[in-house]
VOKE-979754 format. One record per residue (C-alpha): residue number from 1; residue in one letter; x, y, z. Coordinates in Angstrom, 1 decimal, decimal comma. Layout:
REM residues N
ATOM; NUM; a; X; Y; Z
...
END
This chain:
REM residues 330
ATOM; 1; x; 110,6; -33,4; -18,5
ATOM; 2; x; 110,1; -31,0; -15,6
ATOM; 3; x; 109,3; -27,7; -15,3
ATOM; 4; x; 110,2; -25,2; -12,2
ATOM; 5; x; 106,7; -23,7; -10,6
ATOM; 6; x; 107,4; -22,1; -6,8
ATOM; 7; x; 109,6; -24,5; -5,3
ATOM; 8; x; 109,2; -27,8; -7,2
ATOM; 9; x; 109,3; -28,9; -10,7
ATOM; 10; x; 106,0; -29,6; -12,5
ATOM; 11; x; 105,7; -32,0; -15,3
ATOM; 12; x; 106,1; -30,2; -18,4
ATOM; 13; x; 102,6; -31,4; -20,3
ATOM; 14; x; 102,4; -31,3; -24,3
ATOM; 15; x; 99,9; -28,9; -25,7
ATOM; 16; x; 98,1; -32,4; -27,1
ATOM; 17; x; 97,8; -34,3; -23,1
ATOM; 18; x; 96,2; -30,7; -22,6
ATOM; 19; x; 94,2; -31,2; -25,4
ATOM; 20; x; 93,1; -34,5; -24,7
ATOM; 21; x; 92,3; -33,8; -21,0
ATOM; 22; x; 90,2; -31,2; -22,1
ATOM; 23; x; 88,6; -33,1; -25,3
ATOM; 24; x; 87,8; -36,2; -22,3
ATOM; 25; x; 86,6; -34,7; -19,0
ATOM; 26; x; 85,5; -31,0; -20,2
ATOM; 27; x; 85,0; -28,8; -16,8
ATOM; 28; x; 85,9; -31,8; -15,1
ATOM; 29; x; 89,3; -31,0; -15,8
ATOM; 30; x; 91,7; -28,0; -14,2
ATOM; 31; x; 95,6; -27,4; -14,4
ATOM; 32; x; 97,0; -25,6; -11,5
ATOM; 33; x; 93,8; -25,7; -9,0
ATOM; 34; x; 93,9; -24,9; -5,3
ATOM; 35; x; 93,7; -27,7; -3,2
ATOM; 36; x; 92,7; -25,5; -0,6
ATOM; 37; x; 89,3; -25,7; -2,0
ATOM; 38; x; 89,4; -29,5; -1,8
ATOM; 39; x; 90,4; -30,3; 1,6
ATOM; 40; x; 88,7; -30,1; 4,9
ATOM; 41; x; 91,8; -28,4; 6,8
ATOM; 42; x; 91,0; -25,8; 3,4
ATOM; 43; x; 95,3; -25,3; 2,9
ATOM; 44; x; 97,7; -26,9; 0,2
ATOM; 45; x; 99,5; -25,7; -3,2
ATOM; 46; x; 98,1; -26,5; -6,5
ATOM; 47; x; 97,6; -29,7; -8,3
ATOM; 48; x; 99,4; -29,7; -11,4
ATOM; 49; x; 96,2; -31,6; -13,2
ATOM; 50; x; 92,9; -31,6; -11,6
ATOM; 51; x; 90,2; -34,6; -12,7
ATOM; 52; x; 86,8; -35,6; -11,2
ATOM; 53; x; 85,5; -38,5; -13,8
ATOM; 54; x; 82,8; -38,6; -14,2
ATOM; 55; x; 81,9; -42,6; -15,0
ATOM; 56; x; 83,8; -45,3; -14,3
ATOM; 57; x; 84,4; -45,7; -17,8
ATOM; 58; x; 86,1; -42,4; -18,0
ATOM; 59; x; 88,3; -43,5; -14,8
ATOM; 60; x; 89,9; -46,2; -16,4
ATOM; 61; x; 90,7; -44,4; -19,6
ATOM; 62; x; 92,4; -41,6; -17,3
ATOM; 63; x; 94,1; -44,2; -15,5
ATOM; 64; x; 95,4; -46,3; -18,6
ATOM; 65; x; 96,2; -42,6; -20,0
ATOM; 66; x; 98,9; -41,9; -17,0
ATOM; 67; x; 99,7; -45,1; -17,3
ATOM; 68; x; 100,9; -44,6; -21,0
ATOM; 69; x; 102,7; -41,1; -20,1
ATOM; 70; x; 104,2; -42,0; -17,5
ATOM; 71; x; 102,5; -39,5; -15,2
ATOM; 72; x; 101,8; -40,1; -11,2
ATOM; 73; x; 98,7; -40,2; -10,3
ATOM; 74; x; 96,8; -39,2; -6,5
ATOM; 75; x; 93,4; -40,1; -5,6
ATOM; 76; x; 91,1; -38,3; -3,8
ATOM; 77; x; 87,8; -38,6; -1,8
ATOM; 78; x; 86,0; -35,7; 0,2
ATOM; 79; x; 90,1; -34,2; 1,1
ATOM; 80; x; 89,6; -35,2; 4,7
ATOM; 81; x; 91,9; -36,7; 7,0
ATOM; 82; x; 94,7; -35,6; 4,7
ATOM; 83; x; 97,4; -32,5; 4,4
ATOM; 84; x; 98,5; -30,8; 1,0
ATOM; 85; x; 101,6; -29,5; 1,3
ATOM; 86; x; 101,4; -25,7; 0,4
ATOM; 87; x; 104,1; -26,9; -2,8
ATOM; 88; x; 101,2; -28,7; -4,4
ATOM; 89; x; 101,0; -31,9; -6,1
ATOM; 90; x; 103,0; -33,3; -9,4
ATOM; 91; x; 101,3; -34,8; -12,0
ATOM; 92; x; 97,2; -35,7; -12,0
ATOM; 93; x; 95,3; -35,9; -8,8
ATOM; 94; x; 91,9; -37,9; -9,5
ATOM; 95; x; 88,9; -37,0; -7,4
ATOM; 96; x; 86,5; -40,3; -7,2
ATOM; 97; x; 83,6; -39,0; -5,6
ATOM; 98; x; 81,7; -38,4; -8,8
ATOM; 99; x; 82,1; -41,4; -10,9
ATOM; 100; x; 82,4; -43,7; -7,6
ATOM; 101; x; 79,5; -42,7; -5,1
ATOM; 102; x; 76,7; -45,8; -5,4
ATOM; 103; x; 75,3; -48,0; -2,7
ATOM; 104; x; 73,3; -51,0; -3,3
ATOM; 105; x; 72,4; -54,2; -1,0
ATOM; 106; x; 73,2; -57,8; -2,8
ATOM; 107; x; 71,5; -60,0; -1,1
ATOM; 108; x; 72,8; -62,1; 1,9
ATOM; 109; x; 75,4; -65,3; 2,3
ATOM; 110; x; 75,9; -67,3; 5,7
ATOM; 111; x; 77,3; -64,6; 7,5
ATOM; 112; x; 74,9; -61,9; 6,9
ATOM; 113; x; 74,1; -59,0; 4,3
ATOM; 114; x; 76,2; -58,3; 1,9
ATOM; 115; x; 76,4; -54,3; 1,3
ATOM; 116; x; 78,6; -52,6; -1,9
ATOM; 117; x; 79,8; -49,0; -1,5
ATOM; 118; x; 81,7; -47,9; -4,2
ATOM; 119; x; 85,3; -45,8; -3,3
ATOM; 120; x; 83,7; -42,2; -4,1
ATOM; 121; x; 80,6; -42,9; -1,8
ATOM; 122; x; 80,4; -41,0; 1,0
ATOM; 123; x; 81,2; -42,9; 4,3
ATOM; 124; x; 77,9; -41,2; 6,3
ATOM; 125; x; 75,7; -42,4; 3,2
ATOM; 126; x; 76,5; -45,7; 3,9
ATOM; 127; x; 75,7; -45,4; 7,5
ATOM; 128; x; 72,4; -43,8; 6,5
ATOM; 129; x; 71,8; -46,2; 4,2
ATOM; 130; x; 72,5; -49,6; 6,8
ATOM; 131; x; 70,1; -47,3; 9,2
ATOM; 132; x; 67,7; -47,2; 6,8
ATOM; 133; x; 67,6; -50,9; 5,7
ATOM; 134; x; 67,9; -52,0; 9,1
ATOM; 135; x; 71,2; -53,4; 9,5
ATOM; 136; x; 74,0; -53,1; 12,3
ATOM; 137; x; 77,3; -52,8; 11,6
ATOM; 138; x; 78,2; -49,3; 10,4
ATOM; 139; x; 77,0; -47,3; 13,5
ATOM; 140; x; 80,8; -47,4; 14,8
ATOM; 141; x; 81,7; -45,1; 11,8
ATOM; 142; x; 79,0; -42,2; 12,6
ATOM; 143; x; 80,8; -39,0; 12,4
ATOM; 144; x; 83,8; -40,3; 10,5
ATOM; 145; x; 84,2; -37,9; 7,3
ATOM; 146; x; 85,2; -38,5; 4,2
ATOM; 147; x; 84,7; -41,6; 1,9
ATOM; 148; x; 84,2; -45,3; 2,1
ATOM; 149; x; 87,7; -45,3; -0,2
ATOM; 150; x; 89,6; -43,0; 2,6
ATOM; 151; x; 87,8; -45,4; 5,5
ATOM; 152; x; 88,6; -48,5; 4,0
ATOM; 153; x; 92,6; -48,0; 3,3
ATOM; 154; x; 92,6; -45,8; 7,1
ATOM; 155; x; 91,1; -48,8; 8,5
ATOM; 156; x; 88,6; -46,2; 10,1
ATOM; 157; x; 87,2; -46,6; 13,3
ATOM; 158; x; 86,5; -45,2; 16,8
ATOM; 159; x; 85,6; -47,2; 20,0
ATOM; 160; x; 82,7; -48,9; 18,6
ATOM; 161; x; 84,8; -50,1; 16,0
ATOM; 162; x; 86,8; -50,4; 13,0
ATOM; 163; x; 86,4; -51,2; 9,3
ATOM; 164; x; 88,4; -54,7; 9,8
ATOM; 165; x; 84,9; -55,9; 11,9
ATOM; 166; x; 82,8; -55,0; 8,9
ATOM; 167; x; 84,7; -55,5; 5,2
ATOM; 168; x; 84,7; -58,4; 3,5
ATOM; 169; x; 86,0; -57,9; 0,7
ATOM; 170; x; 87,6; -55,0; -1,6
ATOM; 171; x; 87,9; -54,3; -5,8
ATOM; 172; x; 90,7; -52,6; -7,3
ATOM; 173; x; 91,8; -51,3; -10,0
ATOM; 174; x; 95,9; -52,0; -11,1
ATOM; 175; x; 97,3; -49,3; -13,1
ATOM; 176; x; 97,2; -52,2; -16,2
ATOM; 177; x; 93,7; -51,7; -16,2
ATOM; 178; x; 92,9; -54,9; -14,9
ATOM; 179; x; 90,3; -55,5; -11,8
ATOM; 180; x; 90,8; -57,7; -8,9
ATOM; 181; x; 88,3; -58,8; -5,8
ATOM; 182; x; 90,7; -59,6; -2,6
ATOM; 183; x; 88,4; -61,6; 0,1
ATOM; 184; x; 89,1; -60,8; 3,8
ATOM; 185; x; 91,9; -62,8; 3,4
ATOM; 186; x; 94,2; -61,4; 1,3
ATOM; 187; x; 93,4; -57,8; 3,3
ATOM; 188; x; 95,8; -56,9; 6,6
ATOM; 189; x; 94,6; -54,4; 8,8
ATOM; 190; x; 97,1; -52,6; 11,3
ATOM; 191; x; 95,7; -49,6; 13,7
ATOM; 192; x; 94,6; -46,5; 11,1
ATOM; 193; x; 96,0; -48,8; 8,4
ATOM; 194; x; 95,2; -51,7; 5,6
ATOM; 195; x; 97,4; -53,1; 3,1
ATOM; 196; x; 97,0; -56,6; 0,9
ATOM; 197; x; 99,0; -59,5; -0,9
ATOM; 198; x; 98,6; -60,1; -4,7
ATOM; 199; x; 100,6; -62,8; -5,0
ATOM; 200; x; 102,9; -61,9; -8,3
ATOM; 201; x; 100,7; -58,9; -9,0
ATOM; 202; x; 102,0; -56,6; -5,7
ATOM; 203; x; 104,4; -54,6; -8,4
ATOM; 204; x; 101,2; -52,6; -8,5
ATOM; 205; x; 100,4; -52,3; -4,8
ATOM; 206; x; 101,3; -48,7; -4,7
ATOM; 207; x; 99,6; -47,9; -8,3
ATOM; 208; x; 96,6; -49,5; -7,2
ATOM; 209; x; 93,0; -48,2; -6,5
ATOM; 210; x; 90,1; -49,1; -4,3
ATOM; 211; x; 87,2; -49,3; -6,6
ATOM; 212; x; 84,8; -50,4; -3,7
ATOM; 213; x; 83,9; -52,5; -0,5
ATOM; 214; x; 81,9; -55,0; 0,2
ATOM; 215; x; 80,4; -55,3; 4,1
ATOM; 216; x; 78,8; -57,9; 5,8
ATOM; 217; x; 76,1; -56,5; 8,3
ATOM; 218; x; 73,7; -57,6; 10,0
ATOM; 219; x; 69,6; -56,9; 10,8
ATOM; 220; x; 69,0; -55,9; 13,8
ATOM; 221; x; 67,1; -57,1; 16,6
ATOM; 222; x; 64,2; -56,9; 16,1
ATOM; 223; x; 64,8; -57,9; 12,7
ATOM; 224; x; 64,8; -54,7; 10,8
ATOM; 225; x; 64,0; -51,9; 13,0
ATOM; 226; x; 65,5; -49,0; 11,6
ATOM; 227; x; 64,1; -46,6; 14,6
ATOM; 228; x; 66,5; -48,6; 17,2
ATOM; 229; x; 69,4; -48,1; 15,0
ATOM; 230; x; 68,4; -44,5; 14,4
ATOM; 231; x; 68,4; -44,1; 18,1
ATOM; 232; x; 71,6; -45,6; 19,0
ATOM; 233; x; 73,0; -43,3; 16,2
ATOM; 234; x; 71,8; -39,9; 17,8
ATOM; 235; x; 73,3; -41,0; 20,9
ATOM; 236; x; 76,8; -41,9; 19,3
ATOM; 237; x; 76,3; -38,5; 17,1
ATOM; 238; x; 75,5; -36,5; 20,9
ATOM; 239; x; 78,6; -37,8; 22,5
ATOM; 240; x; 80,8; -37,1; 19,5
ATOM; 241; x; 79,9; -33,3; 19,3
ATOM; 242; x; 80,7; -32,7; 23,2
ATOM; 243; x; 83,9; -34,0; 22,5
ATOM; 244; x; 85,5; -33,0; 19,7
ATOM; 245; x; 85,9; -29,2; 18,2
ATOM; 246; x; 83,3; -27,6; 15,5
ATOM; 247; x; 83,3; -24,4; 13,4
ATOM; 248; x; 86,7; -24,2; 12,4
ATOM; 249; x; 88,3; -26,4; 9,0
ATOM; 250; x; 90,6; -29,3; 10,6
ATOM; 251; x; 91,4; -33,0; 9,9
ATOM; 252; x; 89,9; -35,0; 12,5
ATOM; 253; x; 92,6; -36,5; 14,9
ATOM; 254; x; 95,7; -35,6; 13,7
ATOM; 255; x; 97,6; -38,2; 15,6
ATOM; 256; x; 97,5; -42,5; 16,3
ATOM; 257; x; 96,9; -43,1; 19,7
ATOM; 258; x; 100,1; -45,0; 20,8
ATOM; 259; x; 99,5; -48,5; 21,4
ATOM; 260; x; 99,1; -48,5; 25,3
ATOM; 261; x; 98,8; -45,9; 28,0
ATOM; 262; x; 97,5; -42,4; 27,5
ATOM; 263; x; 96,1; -41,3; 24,2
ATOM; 264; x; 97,3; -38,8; 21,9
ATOM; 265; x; 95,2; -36,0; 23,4
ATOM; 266; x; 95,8; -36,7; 26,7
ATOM; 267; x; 100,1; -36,5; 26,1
ATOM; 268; x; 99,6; -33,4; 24,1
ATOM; 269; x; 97,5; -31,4; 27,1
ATOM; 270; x; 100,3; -33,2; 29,6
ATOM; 271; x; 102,7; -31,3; 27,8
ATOM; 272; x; 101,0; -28,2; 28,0
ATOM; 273; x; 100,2; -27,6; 24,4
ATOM; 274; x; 96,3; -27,5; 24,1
ATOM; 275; x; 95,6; -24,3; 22,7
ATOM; 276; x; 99,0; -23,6; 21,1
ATOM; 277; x; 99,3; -21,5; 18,2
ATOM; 278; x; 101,8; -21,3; 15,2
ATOM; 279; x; 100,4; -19,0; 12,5
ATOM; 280; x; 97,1; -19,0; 11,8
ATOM; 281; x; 97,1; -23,1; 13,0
ATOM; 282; x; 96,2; -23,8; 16,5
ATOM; 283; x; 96,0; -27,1; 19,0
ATOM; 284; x; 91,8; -27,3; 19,8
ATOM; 285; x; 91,0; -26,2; 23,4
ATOM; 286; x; 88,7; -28,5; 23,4
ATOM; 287; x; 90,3; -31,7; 22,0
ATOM; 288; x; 94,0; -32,0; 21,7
ATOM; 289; x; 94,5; -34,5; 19,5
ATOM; 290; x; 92,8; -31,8; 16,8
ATOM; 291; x; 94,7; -29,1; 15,0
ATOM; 292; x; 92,6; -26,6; 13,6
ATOM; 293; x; 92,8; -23,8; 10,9
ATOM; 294; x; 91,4; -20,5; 12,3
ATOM; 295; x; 91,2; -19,2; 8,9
ATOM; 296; x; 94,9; -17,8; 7,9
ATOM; 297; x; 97,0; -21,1; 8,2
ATOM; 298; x; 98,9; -21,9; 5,5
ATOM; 299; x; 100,3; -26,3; 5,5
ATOM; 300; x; 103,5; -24,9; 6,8
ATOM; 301; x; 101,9; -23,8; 9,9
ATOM; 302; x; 100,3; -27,0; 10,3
ATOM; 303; x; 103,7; -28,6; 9,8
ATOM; 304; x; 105,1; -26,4; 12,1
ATOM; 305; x; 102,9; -27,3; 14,7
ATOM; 306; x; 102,6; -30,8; 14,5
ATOM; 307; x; 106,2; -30,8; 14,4
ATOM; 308; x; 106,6; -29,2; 17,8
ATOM; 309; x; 103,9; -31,7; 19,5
ATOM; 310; x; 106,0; -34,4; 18,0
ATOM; 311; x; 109,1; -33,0; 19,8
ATOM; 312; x; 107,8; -32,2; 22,8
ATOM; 313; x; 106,0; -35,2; 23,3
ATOM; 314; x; 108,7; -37,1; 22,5
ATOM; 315; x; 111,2; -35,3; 25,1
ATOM; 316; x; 108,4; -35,2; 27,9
ATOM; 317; x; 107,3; -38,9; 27,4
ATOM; 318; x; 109,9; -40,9; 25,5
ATOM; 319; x; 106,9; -41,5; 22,8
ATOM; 320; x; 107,2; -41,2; 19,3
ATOM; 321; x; 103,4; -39,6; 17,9
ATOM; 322; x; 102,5; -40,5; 14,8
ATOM; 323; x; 100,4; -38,9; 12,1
ATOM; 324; x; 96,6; -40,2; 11,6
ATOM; 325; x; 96,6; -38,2; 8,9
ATOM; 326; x; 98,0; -38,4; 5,3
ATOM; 327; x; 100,9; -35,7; 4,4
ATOM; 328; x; 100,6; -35,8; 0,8
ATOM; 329; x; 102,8; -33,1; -1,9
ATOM; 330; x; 106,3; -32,6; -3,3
END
């Protein structure tokens, strides 16, 4: 059953799933909280259920939970690279970054050293922490918020590289409760994208979560010098900050770079939009391809906005923009 809150219909929740929520996860648990507070572009309605588990343990008995109601479920890492619509979100959004945030090294095969970041973990930590251990690899990803969940399913990467150079393998969790460890070859990676094959098992595909990736790195040359790699990562860090837009809450690119020709930045100033403002959302001055909150947008301006670039883009240059990031709300 559904019930009417603003413009869309909530699921109508039993005083004894409130109950239980509340009996399981404690003040890890809201109803009706701001997204705004969870998301790096600091806009969207409310989720209808709220949950940051804090165990792995506790994940799985909230997954099995919807699972057994019938509820939809969203998962979350830091809220970057994403948009809440200012409607909110249905049903239970789960927040992994608690129960999900450990990196450890196990040991090496033929390839090279094998690295496991769990979903929740931040993606910077695990650049720090192949920097620390002396191991290339990860140095492509410096600068890229959010989580190693977010980067793995975005197929993250800049123009040092992507995720698909570095993952060997992921876990998930199927909405049965039931893990699974798909090797390199079972993973597909498209531009800002990864999907898999489960043979008889990809009913699940869209119920499924990342649990955690394993990378194969390498030690650098000479063996082990963390200084070099530290080095290499200040000078990445430098070039990223003279390029792209600070101070104000945004998304990171907001658009894929079309396959060939110019990127999404450079169509975007062509058509005379850098700096263009709907609401309180604005087109960086400095980057394009970035659409910033300067502190009164609402989604709908950000909608708005990207909406116009889209159009214009597409009447100047015959090309059809599409979104980096991940529009998410009923």
């Amino acid at each position: 059953m559904c019930g009417k809150l603003g413009k869309i219909y909530w699921i109508m929740l039993d005083s004894n799933s409130k109950i239980w929520l509340e009996r399981q996860f404690k003040n890890s648990v809201r109803f009706d909280e701001s997204m705004s507070k969870h998301t790096s572009l600091r806009v969207g309605g409310p989720a209808q259920v709220f949950v940051a588990p804090e165990s792995p343990e506790k994940l799985l008995k909230l997954i099995k939970w919807c699972g057994q109601k019938e509820l939809p479920y969203t998962v979350f890492g830091n809220g970057t690279n994403l948009l809440v619509k200012d409607s909110g979100i249905r049903g239970v959004v789960i927040v992994l970054t608690r129960c999900l945030n450990k990196i450890t090294q196990n040991g090496t095969d033929n390839n090279g050293v094998i690295v496991t970041a769990l979903a929740g973990a931040r993606l910077q930590a695990l650049c720090a922490f192949a920097i620390e251990n002396g191991l290339e690899g990860m140095n492509f990803a410096l600068g890229i918020p959010g989580t190693v969940g977010g980067g793995i399913i975005m197929n993250a990467g800049t123009a040092h590289g992507t995720m698909e150079s570095v993952l060997d393998s992921i876990e998930i969790l199927l909405p049965t409760g039931k893990n699974k460890i798909l090797s390199k070859d079972n993973l597909c990676f498209e531009y800002r994208k990864l999907s898999w094959n489960m043979g008889k098992e990809d009913v699940y595909k869209s119920r499924s979560i990342i649990l955690s990736g394993c990378f194969c790195l390498h030690h650098s040359d000479p063996q082990a010098d963390p200084q070099k790699l530290k080095q290499e990562a200040d000078e990445i860090l430098k070039t990223r900050k003279k390029k792209q837009p600070a101070g104000l809450p945004n998304a990171g690119c907001f658009f894929k770079n079309p396959s060939s020709g110019k990127t999404a930045g450079q169509l975007i100033e062509m058509a005379g939009l850098k700096g263009k403002s709907t609401g309180g959302a604005k087109i960086s001055s400095k980057h394009a391809n970035f659409i910033l909150n300067t502190g009164s947008a609402s989604a709908s301006d950000i909608l708005t906005l990207m909406e116009l670039v889209q159009k214009k883009v597409l009447n100047m240059f015959n090309i059809e923009l599409e979104t980096e990031i991940k529009i998410v709300g009923d």
